[in-house]
MDTraj code that builds the backbone (N, CA, C; nanometers):
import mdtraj as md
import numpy as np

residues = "UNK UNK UNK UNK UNK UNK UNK UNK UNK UNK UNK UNK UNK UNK UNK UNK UNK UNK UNK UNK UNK UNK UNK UNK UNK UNK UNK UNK UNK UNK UNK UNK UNK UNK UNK UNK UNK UNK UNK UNK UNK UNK UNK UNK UNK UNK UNK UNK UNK UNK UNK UNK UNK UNK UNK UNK UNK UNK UNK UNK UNK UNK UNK UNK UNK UNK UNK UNK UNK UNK UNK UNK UNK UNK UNK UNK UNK UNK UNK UNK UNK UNK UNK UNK UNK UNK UNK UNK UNK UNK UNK UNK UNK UNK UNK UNK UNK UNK UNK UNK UNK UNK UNK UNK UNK UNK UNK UNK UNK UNK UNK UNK UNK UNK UNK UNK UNK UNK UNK UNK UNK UNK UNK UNK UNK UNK UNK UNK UNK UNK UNK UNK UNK UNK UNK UNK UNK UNK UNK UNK UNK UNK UNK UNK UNK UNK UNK UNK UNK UNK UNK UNK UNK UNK UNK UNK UNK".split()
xyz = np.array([
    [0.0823, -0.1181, 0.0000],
    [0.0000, 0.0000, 0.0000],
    [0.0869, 0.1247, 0.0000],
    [0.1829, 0.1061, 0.0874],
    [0.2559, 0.2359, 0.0615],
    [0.3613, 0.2553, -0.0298],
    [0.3425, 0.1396, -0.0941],
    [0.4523, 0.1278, -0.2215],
    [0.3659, 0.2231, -0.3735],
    [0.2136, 0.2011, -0.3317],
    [0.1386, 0.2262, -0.4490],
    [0.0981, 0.4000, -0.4441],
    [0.1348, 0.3891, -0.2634],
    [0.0508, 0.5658, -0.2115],
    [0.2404, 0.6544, -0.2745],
    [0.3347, 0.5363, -0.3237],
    [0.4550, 0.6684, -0.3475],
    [0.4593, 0.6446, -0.5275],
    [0.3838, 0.5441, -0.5349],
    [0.3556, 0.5622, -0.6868],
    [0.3287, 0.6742, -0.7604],
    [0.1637, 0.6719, -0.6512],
    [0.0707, 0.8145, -0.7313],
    [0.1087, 0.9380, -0.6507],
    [0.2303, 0.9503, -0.5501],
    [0.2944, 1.0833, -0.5334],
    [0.3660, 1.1192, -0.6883],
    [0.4393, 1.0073, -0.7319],
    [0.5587, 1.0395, -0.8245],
    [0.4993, 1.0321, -0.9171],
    [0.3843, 0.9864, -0.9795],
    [0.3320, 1.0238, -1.0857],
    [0.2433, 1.1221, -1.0890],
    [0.1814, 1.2013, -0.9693],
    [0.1377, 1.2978, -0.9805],
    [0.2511, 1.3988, -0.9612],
    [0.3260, 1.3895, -0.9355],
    [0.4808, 1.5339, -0.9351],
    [0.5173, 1.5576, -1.1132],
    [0.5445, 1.4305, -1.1185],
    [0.5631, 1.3993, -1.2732],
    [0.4987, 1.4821, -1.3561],
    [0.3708, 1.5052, -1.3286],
    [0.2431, 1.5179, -1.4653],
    [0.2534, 1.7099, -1.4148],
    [0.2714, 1.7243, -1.3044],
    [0.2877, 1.8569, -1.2830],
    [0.4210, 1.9472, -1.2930],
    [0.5120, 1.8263, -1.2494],
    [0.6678, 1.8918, -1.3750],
    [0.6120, 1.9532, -1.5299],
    [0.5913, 1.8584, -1.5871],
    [0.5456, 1.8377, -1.7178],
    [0.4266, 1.9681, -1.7608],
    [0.3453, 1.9218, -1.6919],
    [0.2452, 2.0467, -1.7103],
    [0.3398, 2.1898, -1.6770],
    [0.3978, 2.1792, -1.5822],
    [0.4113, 2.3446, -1.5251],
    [0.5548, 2.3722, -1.6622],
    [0.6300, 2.2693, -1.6726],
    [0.7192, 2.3225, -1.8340],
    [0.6789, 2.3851, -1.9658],
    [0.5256, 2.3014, -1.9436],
    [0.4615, 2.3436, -2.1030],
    [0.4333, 2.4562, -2.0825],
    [0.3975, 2.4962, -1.9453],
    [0.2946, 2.6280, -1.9292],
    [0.3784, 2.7701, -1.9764],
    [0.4858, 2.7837, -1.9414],
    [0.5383, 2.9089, -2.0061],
    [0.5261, 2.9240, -2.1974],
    [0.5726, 2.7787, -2.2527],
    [0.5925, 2.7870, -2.3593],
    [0.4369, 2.8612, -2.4053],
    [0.2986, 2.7820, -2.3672],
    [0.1707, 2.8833, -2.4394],
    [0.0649, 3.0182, -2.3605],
    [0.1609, 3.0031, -2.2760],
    [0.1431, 3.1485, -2.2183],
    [0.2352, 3.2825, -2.2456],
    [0.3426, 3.2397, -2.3405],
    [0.3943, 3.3532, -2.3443],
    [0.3099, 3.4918, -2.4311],
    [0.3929, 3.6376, -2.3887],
    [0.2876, 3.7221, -2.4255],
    [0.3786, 3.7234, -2.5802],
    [0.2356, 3.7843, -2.6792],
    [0.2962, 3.7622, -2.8222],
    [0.4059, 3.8840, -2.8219],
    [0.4728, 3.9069, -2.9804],
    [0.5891, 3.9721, -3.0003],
    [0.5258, 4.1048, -2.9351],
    [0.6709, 4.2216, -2.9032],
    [0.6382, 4.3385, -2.8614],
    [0.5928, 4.3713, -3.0163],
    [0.6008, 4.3492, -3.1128],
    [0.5331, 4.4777, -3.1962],
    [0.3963, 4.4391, -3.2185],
    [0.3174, 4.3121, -3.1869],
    [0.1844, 4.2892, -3.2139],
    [0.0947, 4.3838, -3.0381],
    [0.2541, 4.3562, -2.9165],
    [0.1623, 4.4790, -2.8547],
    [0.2067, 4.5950, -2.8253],
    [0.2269, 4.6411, -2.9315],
    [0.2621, 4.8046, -2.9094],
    [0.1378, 4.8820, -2.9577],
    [0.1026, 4.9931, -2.8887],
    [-0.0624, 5.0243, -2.9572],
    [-0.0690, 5.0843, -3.1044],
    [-0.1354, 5.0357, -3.1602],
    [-0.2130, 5.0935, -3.3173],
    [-0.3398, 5.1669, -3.2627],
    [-0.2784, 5.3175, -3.3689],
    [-0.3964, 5.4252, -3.3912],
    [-0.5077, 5.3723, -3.4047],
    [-0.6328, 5.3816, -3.4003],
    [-0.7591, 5.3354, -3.4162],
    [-0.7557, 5.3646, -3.5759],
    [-0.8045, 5.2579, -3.6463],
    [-0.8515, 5.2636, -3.7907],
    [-0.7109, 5.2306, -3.8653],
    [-0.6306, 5.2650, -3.8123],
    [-0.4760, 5.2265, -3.8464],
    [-0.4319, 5.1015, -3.9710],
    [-0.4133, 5.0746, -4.0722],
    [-0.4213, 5.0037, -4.1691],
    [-0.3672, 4.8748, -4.1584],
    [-0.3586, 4.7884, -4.1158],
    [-0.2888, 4.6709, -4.1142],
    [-0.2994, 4.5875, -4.2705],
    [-0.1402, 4.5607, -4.2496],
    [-0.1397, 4.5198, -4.3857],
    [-0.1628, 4.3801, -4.4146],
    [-0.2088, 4.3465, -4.5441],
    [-0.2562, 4.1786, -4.5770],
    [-0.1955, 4.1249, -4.5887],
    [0.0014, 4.1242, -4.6339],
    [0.0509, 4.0531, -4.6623],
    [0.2189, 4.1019, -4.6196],
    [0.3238, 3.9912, -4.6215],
    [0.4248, 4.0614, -4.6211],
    [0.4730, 4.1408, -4.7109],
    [0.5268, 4.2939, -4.7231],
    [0.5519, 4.3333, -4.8151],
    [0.4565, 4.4573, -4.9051],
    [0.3307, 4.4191, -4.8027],
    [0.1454, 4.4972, -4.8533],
    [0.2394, 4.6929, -4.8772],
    [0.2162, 4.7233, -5.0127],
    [0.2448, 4.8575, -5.0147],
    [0.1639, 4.9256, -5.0067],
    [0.0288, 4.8922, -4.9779],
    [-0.1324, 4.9744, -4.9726],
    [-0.0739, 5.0161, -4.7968],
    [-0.1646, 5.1930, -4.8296],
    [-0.1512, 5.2448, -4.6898],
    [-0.2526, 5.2606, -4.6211],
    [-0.3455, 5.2494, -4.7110],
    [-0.4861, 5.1839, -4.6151],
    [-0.5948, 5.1205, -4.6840],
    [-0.7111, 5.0991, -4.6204],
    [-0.8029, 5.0244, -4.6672],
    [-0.8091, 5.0675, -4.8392],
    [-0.8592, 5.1743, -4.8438],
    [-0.8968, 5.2599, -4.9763],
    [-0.7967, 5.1711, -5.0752],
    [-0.6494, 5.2013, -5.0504],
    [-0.5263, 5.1987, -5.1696],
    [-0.5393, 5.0717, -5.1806],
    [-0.5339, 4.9631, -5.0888],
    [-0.5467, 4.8055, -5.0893],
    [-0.6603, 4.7569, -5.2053],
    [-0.7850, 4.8424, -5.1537],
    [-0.8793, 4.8141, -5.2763],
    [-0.8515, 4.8236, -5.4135],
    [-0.8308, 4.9785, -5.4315],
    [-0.7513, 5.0157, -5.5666],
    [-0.6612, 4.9187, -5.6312],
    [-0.5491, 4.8934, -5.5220],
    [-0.4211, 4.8328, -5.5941],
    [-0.4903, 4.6541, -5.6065],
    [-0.5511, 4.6104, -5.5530],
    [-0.5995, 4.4445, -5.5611],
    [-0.7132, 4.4971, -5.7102],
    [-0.8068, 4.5771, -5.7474],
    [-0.8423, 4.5836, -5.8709],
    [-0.7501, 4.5862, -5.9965],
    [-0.6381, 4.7333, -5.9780],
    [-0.5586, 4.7002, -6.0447],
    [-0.4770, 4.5916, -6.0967],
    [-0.4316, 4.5154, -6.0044],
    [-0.4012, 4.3604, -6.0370],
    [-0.4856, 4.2507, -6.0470],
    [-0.5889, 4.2465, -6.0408],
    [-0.7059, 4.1830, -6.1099],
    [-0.7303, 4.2243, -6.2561],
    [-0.7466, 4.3067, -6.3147],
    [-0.7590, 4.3845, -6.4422],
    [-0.5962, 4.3175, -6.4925],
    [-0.4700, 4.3641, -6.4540],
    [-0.3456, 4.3188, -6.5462],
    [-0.3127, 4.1601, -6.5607],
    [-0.3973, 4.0985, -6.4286],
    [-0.4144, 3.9592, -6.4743],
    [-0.5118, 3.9018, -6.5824],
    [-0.6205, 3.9594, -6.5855],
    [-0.7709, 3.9531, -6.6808],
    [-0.6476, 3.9895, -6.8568],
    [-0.5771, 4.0967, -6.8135],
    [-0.5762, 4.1629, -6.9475],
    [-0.4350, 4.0488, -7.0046],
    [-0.3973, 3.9802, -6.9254],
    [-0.2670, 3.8746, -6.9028],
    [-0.3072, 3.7684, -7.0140],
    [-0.4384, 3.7155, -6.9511],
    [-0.5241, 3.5977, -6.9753],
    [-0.5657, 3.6553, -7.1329],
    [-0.6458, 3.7572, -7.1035],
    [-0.7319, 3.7458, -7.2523],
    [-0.5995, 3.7751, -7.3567],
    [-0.4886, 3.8491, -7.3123],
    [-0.4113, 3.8377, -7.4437],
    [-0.3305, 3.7098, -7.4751],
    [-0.2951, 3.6389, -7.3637],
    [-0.2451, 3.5098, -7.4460],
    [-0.2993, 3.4440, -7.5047],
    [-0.4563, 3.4421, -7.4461],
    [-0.5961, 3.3487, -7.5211],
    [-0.6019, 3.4475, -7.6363],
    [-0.6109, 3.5887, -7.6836],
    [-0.6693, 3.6389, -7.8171],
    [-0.5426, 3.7085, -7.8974],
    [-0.4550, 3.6697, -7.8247],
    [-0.3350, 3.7934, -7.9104],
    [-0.3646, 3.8945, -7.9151],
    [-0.4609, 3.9328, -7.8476],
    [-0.4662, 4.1244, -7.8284],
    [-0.5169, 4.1643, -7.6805],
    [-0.4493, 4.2889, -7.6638],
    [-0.4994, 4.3142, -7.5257],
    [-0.6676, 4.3283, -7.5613],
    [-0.7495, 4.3742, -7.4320],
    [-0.8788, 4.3872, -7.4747],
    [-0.9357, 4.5229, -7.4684],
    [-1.0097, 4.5519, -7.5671],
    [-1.0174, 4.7338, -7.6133],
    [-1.1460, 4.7855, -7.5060],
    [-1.1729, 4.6508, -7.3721],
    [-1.1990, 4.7593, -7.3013],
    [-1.2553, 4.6631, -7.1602],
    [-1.2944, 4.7095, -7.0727],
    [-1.3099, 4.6525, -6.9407],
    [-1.4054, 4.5190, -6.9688],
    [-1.5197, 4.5841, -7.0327],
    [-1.6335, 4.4791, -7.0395],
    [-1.5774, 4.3699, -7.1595],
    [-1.4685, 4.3152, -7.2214],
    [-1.4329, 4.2518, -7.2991],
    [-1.3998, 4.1412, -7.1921],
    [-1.3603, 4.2243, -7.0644],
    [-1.2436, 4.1371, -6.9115],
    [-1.3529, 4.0489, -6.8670],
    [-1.4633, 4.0533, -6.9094],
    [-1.5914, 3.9818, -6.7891],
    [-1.5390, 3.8382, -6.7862],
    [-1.5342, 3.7756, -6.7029],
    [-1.5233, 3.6284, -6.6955],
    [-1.3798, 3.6115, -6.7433],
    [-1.2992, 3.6901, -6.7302],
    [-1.1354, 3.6462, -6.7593],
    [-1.0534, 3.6734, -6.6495],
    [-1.0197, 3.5260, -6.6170],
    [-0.9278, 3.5548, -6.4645],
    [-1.0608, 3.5680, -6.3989],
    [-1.0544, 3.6576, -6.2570],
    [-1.0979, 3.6877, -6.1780],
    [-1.2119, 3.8199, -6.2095],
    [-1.1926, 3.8720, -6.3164],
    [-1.2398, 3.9688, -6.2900],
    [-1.4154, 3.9724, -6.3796],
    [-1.4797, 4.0650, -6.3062],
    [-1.6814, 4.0140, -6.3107],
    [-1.7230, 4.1084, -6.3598],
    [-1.8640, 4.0923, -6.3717],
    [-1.9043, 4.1984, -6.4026],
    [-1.9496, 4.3081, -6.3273],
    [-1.9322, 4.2920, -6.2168],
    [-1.9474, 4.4106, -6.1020],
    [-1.8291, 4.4847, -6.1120],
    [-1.7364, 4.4418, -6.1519],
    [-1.5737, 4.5130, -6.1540],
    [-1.5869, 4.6186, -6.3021],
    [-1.6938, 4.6175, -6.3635],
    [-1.7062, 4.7355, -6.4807],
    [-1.7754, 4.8691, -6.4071],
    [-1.8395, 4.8863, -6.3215],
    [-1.8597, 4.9958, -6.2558],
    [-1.7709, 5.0831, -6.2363],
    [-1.7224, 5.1972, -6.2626],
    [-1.5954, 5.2756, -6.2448],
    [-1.6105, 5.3586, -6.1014],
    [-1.6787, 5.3527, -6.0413],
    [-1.6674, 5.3994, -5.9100],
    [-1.6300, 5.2911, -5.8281],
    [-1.5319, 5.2987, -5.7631],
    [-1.4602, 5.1963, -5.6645],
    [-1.4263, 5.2249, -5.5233],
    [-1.5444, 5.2960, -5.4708],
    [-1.5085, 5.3602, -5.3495],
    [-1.4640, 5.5068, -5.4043],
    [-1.3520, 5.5021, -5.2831],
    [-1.2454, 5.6240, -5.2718],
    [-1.1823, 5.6162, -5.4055],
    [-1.2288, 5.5620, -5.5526],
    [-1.1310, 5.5749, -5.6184],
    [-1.2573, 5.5715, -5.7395],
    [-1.1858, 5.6209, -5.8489],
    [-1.2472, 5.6271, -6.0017],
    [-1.1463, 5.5902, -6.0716],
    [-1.1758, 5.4841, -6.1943],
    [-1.1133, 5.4150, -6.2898],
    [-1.1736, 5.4618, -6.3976],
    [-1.0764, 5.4656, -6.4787],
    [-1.0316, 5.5440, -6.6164],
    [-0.9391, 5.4002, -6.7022],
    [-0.9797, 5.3718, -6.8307],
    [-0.9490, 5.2842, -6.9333],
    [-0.9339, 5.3468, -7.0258],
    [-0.8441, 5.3024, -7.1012],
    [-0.7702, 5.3285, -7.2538],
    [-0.7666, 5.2286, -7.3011],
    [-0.7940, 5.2058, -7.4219],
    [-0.7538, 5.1154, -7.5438],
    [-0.6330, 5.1651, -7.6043],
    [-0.5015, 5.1609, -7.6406],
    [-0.4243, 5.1506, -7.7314],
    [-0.3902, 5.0486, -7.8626],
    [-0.3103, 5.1113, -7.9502],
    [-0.2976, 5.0358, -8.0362],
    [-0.2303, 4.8756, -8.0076],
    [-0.1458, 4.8482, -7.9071],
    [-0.0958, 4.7400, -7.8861],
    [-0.0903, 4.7345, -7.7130],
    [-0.2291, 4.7729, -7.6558],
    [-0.2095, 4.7686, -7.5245],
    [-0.2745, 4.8767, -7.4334],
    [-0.2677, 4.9044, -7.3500],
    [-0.4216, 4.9707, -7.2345],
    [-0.3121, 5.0697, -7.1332],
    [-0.4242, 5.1149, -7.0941],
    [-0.3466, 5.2315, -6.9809],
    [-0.5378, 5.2083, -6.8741],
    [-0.4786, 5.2039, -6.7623],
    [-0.5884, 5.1833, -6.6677],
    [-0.4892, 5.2907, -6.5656],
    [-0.5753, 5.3814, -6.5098],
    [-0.5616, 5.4532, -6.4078],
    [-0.6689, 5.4753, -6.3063],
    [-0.6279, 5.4643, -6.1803],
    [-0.7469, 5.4612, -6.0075],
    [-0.6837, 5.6180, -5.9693],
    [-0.7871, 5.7386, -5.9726],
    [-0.7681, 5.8053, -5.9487],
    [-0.8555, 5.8534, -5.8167],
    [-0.7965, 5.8767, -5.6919],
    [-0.8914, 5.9259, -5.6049],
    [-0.9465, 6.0271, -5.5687],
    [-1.0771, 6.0342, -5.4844],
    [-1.1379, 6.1449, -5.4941],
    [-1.1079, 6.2590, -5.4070],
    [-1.0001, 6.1956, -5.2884],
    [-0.9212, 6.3358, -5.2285],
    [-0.7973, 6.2629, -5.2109],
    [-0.6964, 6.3055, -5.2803],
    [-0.5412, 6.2576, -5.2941],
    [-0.4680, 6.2784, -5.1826],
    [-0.4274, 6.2335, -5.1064],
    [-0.3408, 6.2692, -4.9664],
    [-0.2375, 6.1311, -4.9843],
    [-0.1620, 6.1554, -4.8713],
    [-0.0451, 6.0469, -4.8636],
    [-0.0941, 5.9131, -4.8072],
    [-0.2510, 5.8867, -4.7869],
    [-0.3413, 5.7653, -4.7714],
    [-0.4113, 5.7500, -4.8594],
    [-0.3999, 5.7947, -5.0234],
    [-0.5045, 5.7765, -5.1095],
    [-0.3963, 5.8211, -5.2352],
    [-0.3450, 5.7769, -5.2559],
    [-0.2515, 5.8247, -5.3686],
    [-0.2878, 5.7917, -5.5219],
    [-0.2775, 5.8172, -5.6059],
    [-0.3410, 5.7808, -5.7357],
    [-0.2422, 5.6415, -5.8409],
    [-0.3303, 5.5530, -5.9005],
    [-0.2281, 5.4244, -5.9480],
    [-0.2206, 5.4254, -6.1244],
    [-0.1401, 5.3676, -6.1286],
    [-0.1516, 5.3885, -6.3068],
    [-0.1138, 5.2688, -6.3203],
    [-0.1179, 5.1850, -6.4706],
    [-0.0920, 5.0534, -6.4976],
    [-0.0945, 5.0307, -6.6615],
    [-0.0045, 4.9915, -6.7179],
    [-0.0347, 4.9232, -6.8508],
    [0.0352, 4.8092, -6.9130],
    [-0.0135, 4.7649, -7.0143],
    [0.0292, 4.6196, -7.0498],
    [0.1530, 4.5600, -7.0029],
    [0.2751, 4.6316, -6.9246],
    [0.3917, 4.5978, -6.8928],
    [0.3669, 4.5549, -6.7635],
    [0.2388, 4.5474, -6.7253],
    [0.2047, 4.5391, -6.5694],
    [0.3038, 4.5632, -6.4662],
    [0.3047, 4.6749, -6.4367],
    [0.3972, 4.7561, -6.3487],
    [0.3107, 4.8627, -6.2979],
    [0.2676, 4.8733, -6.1684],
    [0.1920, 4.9568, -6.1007],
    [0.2908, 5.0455, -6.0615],
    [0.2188, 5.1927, -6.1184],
    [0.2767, 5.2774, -6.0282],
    [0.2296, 5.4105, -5.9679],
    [0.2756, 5.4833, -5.8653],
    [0.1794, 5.5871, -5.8055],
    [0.2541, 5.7384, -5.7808],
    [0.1394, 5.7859, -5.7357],
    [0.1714, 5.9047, -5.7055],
    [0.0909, 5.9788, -5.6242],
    [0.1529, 6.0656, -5.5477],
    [0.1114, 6.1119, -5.4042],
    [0.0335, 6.2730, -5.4485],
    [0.0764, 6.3114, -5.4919],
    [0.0848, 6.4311, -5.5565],
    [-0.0363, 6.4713, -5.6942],
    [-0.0752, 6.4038, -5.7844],
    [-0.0848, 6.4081, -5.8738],
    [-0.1731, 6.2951, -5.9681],
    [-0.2122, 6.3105, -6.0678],
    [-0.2791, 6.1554, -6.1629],
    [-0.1029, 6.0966, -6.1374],
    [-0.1058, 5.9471, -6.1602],
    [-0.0151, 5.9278, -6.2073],
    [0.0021, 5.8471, -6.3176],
    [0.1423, 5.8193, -6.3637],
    [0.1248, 5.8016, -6.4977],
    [0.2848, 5.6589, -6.5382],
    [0.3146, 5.6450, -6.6576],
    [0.4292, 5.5468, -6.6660],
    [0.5424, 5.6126, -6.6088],
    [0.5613, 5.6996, -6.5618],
    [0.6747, 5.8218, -6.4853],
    [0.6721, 5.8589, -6.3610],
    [0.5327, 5.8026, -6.3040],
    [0.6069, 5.7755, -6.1392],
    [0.6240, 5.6894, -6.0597],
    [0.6917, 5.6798, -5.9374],
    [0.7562, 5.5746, -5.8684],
    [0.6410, 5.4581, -5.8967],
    [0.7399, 5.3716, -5.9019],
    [0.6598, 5.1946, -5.9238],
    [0.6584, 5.1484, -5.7573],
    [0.5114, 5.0795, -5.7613],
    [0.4950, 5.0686, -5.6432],
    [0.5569, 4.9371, -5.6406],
    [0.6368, 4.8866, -5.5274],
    [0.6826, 4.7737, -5.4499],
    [0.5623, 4.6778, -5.4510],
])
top = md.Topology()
chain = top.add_chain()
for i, resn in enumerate(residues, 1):
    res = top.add_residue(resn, chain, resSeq=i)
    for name in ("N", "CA", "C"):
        top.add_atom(name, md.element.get_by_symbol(name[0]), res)
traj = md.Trajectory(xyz[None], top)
């Protein structure tokens, strides 16, 4: 009997070694930068690398690359870019709700060229959280803080 009463001492010490080791590992508090405080409304980004500075630009810039993928697709399928948004319906990702040119905080503008498109998201108050995007067949997004922008300003990351 008292061989069995030092059993379930040592296997109950045991299970509480054990337990009390694990316990730091999922109690620790997460990294300091997940708790350092964020501004209210503050943009958190979607991905590593996200160059959108807030909700608004994220929208913009994920259309924009929906459209240079659509325009990706329909030209390897037709050998020509397509002479205009509603040609994009059902190519890649992009629908027919995506022909509406109001996009929020932003208005889209299409070009047809002779061998290729110019798509620009221009917003409706430009600040350093709403910057304006430009894009064409070379699919290379790029913006500007200041201004429409165009194949001449900084390429966004």
């Amino acid at each position: 009997m008292m061989q069995l009463r030092r059993l379930l001492i040592l296997v109950m010490m045991s299970a509480g070694i054990i337990a009390g080791s694990l316990q730091p590992a999922s109690a620790q508090a997460p990294p300091p930068a997940q708790n350092a405080p964020q501004a209210p409304g503050a943009y958190q980004p979607r991905f590593p690398g996200d160059p959108a500075r807030s909700e608004s630009e994220a929208a913009a810039l994920g259309y924009t690359r929906t459209v240079i993928r659509a325009q990706k697709l329909y030209e390897k399928k037709n050998d020509k870019y397509a002479s205009s948004l509603s040609d994009l319906v059902h190519t890649g990702n992009f629908t027919r709700r995506m022909l509406n040119p109001d996009r929020g905080d932003y208005a889209v503008m299409f070009h047809s060229r002779k061998d290729g498109y110019e798509l620009a998201l221009t917003p409706r108050q430009q600040d350093a959280e709403h910057r304006s995007f430009y894009a064409n067949e070379d699919g290379v997004i790029h913006a500007d803080e200041t201004k429409a922008a165009d194949e001449n300003s900084s390429k966004v990351k």
